[in-house]
C-alpha positions as CSV (number, residue, x, y, z in Angstrom):
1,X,60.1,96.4,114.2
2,X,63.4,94.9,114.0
3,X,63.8,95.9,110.5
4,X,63.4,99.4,110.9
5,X,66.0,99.5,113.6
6,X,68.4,98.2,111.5
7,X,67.4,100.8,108.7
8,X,67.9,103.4,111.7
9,X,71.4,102.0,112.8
10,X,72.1,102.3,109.2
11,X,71.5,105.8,108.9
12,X,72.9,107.1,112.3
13,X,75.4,109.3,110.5
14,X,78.2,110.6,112.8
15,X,76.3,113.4,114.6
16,X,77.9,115.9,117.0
17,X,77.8,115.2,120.6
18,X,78.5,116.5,123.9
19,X,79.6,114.8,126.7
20,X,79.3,116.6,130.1
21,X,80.3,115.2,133.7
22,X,81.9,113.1,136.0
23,X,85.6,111.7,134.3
24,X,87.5,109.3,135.7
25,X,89.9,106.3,135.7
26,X,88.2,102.6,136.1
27,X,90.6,100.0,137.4
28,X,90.0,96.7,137.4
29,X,92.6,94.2,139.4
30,X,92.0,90.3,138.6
31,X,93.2,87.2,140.4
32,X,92.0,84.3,141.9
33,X,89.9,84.1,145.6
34,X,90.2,80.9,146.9
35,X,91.3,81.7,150.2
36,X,91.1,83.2,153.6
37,X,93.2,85.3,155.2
38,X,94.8,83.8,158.2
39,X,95.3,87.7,160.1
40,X,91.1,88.8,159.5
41,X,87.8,86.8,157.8
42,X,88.7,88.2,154.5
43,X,89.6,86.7,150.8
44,X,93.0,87.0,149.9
45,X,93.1,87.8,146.3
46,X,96.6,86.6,144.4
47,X,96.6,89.5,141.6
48,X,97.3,88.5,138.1
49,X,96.3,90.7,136.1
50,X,95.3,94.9,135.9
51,X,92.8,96.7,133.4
52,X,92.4,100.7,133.3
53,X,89.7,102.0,131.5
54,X,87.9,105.6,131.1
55,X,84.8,105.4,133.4
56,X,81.6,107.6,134.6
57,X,81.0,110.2,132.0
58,X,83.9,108.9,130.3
59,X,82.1,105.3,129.9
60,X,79.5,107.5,127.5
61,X,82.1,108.9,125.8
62,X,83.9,105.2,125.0
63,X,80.0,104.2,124.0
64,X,79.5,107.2,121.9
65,X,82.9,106.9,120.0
66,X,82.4,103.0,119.1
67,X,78.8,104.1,118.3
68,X,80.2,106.5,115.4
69,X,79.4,109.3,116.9
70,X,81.9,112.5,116.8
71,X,82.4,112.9,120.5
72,X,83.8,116.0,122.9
73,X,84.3,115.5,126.5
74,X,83.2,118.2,129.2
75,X,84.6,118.0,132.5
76,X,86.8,118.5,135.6
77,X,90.1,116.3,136.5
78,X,93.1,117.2,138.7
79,X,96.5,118.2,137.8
80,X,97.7,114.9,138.8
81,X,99.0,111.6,137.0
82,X,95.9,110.2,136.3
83,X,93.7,113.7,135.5
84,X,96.9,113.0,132.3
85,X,95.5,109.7,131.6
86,X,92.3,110.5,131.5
87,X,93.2,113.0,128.5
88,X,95.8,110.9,127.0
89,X,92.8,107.8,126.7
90,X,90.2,110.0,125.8
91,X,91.7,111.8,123.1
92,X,93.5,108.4,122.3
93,X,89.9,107.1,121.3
94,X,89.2,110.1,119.5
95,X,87.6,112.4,121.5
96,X,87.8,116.2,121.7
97,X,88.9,117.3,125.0
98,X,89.6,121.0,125.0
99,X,86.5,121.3,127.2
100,X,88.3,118.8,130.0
101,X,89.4,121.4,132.9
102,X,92.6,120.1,135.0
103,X,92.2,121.6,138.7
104,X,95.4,122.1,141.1
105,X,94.4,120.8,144.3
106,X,91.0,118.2,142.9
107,X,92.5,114.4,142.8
108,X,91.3,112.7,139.7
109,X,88.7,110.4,140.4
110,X,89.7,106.7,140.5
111,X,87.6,103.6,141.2
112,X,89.9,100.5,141.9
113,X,87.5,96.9,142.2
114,X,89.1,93.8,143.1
115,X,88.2,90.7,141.0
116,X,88.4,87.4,142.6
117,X,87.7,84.0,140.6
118,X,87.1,80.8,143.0
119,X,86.5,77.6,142.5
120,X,86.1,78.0,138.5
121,X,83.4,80.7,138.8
122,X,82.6,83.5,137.6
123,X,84.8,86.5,138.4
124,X,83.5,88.2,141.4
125,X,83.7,91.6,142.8
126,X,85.3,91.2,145.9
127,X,86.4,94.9,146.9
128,X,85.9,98.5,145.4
129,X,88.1,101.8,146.6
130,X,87.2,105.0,145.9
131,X,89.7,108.0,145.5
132,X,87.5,111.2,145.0
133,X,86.5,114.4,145.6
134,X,83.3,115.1,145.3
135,X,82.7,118.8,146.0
136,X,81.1,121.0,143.9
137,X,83.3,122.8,141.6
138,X,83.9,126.3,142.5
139,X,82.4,129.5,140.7
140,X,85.1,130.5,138.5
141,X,85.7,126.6,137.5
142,X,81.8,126.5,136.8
143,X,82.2,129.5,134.7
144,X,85.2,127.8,132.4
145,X,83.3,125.0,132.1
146,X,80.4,126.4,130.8
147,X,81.7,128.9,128.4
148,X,83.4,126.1,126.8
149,X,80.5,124.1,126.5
150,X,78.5,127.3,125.3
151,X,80.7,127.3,122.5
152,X,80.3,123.4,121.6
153,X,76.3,123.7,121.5
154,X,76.3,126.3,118.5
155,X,77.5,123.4,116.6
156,X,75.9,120.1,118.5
157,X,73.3,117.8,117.0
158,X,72.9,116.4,121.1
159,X,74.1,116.9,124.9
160,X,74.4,114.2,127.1
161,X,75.1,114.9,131.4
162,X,76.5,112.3,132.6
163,X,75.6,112.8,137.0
164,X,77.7,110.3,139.3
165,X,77.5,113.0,141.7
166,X,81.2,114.2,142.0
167,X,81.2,117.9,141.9
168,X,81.1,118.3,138.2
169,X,77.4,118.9,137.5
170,X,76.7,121.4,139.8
171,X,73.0,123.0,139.7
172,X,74.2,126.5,138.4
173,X,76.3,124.8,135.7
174,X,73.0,122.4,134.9
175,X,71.0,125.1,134.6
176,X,73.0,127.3,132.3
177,X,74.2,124.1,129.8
178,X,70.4,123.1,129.6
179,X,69.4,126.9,129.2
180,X,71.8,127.5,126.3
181,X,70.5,124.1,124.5
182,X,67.0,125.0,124.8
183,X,67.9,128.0,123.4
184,X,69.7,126.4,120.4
185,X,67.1,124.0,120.0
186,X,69.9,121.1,121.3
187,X,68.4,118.5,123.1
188,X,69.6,117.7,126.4
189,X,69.6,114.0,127.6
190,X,70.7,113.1,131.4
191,X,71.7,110.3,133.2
192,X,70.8,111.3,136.7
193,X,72.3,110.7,140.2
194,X,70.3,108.6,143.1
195,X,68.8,111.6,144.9
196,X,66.1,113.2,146.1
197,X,66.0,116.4,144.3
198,X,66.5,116.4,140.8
199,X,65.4,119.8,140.5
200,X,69.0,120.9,138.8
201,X,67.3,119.3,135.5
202,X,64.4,121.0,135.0
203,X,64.3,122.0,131.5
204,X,66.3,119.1,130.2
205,X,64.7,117.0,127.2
206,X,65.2,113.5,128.3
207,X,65.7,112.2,131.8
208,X,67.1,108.6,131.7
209,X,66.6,107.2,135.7
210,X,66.5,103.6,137.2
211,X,63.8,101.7,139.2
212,X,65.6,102.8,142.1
213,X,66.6,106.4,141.2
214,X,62.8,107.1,140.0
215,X,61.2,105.7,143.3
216,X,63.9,108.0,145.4
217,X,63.5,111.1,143.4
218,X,59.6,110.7,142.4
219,X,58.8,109.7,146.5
220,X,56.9,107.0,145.2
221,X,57.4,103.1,146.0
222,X,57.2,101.6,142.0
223,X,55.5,98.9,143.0
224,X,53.9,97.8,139.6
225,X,52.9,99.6,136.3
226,X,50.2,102.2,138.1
227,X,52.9,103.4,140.8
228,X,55.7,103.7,137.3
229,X,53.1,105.6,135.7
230,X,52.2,107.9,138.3
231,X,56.1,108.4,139.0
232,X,56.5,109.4,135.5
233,X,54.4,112.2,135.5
234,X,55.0,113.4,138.6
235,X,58.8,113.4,137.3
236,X,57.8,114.8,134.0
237,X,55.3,117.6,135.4
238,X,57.7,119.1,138.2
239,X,60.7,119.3,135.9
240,X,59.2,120.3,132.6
241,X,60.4,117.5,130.5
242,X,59.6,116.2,127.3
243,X,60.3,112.6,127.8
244,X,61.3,109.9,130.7
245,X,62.9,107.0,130.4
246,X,62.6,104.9,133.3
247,X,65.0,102.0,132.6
248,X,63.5,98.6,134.4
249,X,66.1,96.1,134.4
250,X,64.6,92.5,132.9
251,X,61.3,94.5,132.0
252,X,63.0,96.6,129.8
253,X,62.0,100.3,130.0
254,X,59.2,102.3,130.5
255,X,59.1,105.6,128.0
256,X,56.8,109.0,129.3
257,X,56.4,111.6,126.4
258,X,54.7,114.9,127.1
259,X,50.8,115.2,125.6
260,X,51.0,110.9,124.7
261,X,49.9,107.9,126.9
262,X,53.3,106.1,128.2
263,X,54.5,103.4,127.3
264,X,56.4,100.1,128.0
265,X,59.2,98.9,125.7
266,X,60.1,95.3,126.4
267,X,63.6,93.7,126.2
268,X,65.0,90.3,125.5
269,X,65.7,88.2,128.5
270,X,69.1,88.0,128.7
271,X,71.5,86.2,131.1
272,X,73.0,89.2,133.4
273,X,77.0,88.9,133.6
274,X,77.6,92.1,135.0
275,X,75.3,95.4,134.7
276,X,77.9,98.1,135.5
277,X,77.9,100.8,132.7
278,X,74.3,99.2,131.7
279,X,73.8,103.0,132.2
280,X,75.9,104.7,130.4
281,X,75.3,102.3,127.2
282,X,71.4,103.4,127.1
283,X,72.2,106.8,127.5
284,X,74.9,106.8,124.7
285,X,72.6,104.8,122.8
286,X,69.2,107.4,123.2
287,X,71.5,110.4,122.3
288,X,72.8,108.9,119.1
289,X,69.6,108.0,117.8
290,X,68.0,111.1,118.8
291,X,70.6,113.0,117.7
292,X,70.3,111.0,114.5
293,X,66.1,112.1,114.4
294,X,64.6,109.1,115.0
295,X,61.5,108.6,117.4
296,X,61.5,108.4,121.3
297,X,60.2,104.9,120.6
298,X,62.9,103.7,118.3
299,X,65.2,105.6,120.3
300,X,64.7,103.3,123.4
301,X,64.0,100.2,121.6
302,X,67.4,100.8,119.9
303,X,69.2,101.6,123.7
304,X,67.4,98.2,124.8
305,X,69.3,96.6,122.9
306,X,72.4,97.7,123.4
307,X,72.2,97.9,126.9
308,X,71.0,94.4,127.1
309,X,74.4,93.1,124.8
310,X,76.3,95.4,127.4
311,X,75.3,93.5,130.5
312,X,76.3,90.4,129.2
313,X,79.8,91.6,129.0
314,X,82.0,91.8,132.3
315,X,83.1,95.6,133.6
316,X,82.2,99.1,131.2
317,X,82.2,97.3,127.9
318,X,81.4,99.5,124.6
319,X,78.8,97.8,122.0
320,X,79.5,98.4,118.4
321,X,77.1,99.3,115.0
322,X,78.1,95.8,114.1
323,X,76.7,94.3,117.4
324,X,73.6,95.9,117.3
325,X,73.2,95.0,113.7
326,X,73.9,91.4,114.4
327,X,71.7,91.2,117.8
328,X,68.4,92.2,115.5
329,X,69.4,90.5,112.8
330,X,68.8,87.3,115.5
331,X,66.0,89.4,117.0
332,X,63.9,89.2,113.7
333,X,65.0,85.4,112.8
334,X,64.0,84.7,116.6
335,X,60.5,86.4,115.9
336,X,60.1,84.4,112.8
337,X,60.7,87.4,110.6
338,X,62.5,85.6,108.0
339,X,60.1,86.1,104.9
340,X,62.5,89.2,102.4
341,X,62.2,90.6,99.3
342,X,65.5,89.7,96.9
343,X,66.8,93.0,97.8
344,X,66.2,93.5,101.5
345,X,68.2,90.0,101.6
346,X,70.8,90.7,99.5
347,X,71.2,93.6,102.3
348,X,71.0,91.3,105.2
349,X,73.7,88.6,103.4
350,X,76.1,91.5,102.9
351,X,76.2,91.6,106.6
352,X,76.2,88.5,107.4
353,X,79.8,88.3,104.6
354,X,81.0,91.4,106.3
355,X,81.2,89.0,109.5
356,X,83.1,86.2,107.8
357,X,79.9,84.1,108.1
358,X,79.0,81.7,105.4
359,X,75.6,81.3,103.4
360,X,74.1,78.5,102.4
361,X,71.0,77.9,99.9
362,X,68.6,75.5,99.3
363,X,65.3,76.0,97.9
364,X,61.9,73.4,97.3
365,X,58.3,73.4,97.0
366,X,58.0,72.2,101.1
367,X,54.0,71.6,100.6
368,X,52.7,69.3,103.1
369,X,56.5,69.4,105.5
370,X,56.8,66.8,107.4
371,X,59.7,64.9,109.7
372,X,62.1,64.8,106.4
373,X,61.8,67.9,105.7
374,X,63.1,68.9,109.1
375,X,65.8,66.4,108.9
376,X,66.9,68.0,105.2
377,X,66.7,71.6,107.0
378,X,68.5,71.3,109.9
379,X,71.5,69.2,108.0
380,X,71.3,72.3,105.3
381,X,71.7,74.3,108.3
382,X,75.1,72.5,109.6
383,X,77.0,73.4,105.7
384,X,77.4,77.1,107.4
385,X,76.1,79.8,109.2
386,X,73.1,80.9,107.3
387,X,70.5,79.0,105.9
388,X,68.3,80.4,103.1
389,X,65.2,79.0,101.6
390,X,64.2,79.8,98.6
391,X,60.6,79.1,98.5
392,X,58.6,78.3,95.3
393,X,54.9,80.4,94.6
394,X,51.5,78.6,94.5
395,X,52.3,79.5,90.4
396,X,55.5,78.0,90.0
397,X,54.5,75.2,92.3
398,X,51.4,74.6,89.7
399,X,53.7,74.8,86.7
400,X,56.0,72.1,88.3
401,X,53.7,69.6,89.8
402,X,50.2,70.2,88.1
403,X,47.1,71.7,88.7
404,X,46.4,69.8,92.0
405,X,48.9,71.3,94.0
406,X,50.2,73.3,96.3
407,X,48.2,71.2,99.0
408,X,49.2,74.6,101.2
409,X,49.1,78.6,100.3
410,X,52.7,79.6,99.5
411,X,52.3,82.6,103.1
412,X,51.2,79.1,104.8
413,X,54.1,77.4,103.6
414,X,56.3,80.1,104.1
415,X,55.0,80.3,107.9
416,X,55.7,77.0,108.8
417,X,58.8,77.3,107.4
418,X,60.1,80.8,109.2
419,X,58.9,78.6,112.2
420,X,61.6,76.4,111.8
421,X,64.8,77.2,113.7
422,X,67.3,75.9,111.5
423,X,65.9,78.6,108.6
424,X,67.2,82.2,108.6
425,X,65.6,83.5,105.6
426,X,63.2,82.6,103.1
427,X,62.9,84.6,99.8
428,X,59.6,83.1,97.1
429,X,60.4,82.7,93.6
430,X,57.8,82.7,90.4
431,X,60.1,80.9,88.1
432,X,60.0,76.7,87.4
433,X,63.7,77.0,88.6
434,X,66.0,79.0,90.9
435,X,68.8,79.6,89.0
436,X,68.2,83.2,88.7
437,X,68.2,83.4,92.5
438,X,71.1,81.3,92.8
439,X,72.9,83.5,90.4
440,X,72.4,86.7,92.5
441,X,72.8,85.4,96.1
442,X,75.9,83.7,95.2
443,X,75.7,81.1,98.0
444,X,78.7,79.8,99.1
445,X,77.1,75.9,100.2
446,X,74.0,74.9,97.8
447,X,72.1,71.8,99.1
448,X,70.0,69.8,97.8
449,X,68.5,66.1,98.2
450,X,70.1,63.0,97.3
451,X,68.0,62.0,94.6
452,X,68.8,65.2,92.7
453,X,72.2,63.6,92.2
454,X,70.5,62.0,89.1
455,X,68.2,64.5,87.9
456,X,70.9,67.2,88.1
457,X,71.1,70.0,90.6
458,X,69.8,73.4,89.2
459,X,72.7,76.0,89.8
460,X,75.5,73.2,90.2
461,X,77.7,74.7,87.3
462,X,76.9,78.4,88.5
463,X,78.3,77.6,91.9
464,X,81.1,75.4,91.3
465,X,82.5,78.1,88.8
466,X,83.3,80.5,91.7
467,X,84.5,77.9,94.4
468,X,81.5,77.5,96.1
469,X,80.5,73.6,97.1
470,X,77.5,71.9,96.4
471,X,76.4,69.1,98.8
472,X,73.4,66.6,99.0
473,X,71.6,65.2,101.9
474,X,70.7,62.1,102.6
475,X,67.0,61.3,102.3
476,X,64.9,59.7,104.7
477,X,63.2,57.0,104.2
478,X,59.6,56.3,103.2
479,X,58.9,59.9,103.7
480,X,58.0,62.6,100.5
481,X,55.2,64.7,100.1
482,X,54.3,63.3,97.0
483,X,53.6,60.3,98.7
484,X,51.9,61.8,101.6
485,X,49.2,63.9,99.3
486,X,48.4,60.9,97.4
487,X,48.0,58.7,100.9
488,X,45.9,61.0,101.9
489,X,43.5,61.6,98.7
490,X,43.5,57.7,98.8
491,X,42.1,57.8,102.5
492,X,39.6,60.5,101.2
493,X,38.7,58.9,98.4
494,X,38.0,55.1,100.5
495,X,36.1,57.1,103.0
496,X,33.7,58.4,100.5
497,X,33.1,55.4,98.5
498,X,32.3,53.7,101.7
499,X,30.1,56.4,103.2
500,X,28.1,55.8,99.5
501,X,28.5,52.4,100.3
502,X,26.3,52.7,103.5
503,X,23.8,54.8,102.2
């Protein structure tokens, strides 16, 4: 699985996609907490420090742009100081913005939190203000604002609504962007508000809703998978969708397509440092990957993922290409999906070098492994950041060693080995030697064992030539699998003669 997603990151493109909803300023002031008021039972917070960045529909927007996606911004701000931020950082990060309206007499929305560190934990929110206006735009405003998006869609691979509820997607302009779509053939994805009637989004293609906002707007108490399932279709029937995404925290997300059983999609667990913009990361996520044409499936695994390395991040954070590469690249080692063909790991090293990281090889029969083995491995493992085994076949092992061994099937071997935590990657050779291997994966460390210092270390030259080091390990011991096989032949062989013996 994990290697398809990275194929699907890879090929993402940079599609064209619409962003339309609520804009506005997130400001973040930071100090320490530590003590009381002496005129009310409050915190006194000693500011240090002050953050703005976009937030609401501007949050996708941020997510979409670090995604790779080409991005322009629908929406409403005021004629005021920070309606001119807004602009200024949204083109800033690369955004089109001819479709952002500024309205005389509509403050910009701004959402100020306080955040208090005490006693060396982790920064807190200790206060939010809100200044907003949240009525719904007026007719002629409406109208602007969708004839500029009108003209976007004839040219959009995606839309995305982005609903905190703050005047901007009203249910006439709803309608008419999800109307023009359809008719385009533009699928419309929507981060809904908490509310009980989401009737405004009938029509849309994708509806992307909480735990919480599913139960509220479904009138259903999700109290396990039945009550989710039952949700979803009564979701997906009244508002003529072709997929939900209910997204479940922890349990990752649930995924409702029209005409096919639902499903869940797990998630990682994942320490939770802060889930605001959680949100707007899945949603950004889903429409670049279905604006990129892959699966519903893929589309939320994919937004799992990113969502999950967003909450780990304090505030609106954006996740990168490179994240998400680099989160399933752990993803598949963590599953034990570390077995590749020369050239999907000659893929996989590239990005692993792109990241500064450094590679380190070894290679070996590892028949029967036992506690030196793992002692050898995990010291390999220490020379850099990636370890990769190369792995000799049940043929080459034969040539090597004799007709008596491999004890174990080289897939056995190779499972125990992916097993391992200290191993990234493992990659099977046919030849006696690796030196061809060596050759192309151009490791930076090669290790081998201590007694190859005499018999001479296959690559050696190859490496040293380019600057790379070589390095043995100690061995440990009393302990080779030579040694082991023929112990244990021995014991086979004593317990047959004496079971003749007896008879």
């Amino acid at each position: 699985m994990y290697r398809e997603l990275i194929r699907l990151v890879d090929r993402l493109g940079a599609p064209r996609i619409g962003v339309v909803g609520d804009l506005m300023l997130d400001r973040y002031v930071y100090g320490d907490a530590d003590r009381v008021s002496p005129e009310a039972p409050v915190q006194i917070l000693r500011a240090a420090q002050e953050e703005t960045r976009i937030g609401g529909a501007g949050s996708v927007v941020s997510n979409l742009l670090a995604l790779g996606a080409r991005v322009a911004a629908f929406g409403a701000v005021g004629a005021d100081a920070a309606g001119s931020d807004i602009v200024r950082r949204l083109r800033a990060a690369g955004a089109a913005t001819a479709g952002v309206l500024r309205l005389k007499g509509r403050p910009s929305t701004i959402k100020t939190r306080f955040v208090g560190r005490a006693q060396h934990l982790h920064p807190q929110q200790v206060l939010r203000v809100d200044w907003e206006d949240d009525r719904p735009l007026d007719r002629a405003a409406e109208d602007r604002l969708a004839a500029k998006i009108s003209k976007f869609i004839g040219r959009a691979d995606a839309i995305v609504a982005s609903d905190y509820n703050k005047g901007v997607l009203t249910p006439r302009l709803m309608r008419e962007v999800i109307r023009r779509a359809r008719r385009r053939g533009v699928p419309v994805l929507v981060d809904p508000l908490k509310g009980r009637d989401y009737s405004k989004y009938r029509g849309a293609t994708l509806l992307t809703p909480n735990r919480l906002e599913t139960g509220l707007a479904s009138g259903l108490r999700l109290t396990g998978p039945d009550a989710i399932r039952r949700a979803a279709r009564r979701l997906m029937d009244a508002l003529n969708l072709k997929a939900l995404v209910i997204t479940l925290d922890k349990e990752g997300a649930y995924l409702a397509v029209r005409g096919r059983p639902g499903e869940r999609v797990p998630t990682r667990a994942r320490p939770v440092y802060d889930n605001t913009g959680a949100g707007d990361m899945v949603i950004a996520a889903l429409a670049m990957a279905v604006a990129g044409g892959a699966t519903l499936p893929d589309a939320v695994r994919l937004a799992n993922v990113a969502g999950g390395l967003e909450v780990e991040k304090f505030g609106v954070q954006t996740v990168s290409r490179e994240e998400i590469i680099s989160e399933l690249l752990s993803e598949a080692r963590r599953s034990g999906d570390k077995v590749r063909s020369l050239g999907n790991l000659l893929v996989d090293l590239g990005r692993h070098r792109a990241r500064g990281e450094k590679i380190v090889w070894t290679n070996g029969c590892f028949d029967v492994i036992h506690a030196g083995h793992i002692e050898f491995l995990e010291f390999a493992g220490r020379q850099g950041d990636v370890l990769v085994v190369g792995l000799n076949s049940d043929s080459s092992v034969r040539a090597n060693k004799g007709p008596g061994r491999p004890i174990c099937r080289q897939q056995d071997r190779a499972r125990v080995l992916a097993a391992l935590e200290a191993v990234d990657y493992i990659v099977l050779f046919q030849e006696r030697t690796p030196q061809r291997l060596i050759e192309t994966v151009r490791p930076d460390v090669l290790v081998k064992g201590e007694d190859w210092r005499r018999k001479g270390v296959v690559g050696r030259t190859f490496v040293e030539s380019y600057g790379g080091r070589v390095v043995l390990a100690p061995l440990v011991k009393g302990l080779s699998t030579t040694a082991l096989v023929d112990r244990i032949r021995g014991t086979a062989s004593d317990a047959s003669r004496h079971k003749g013996n007896r008879s």
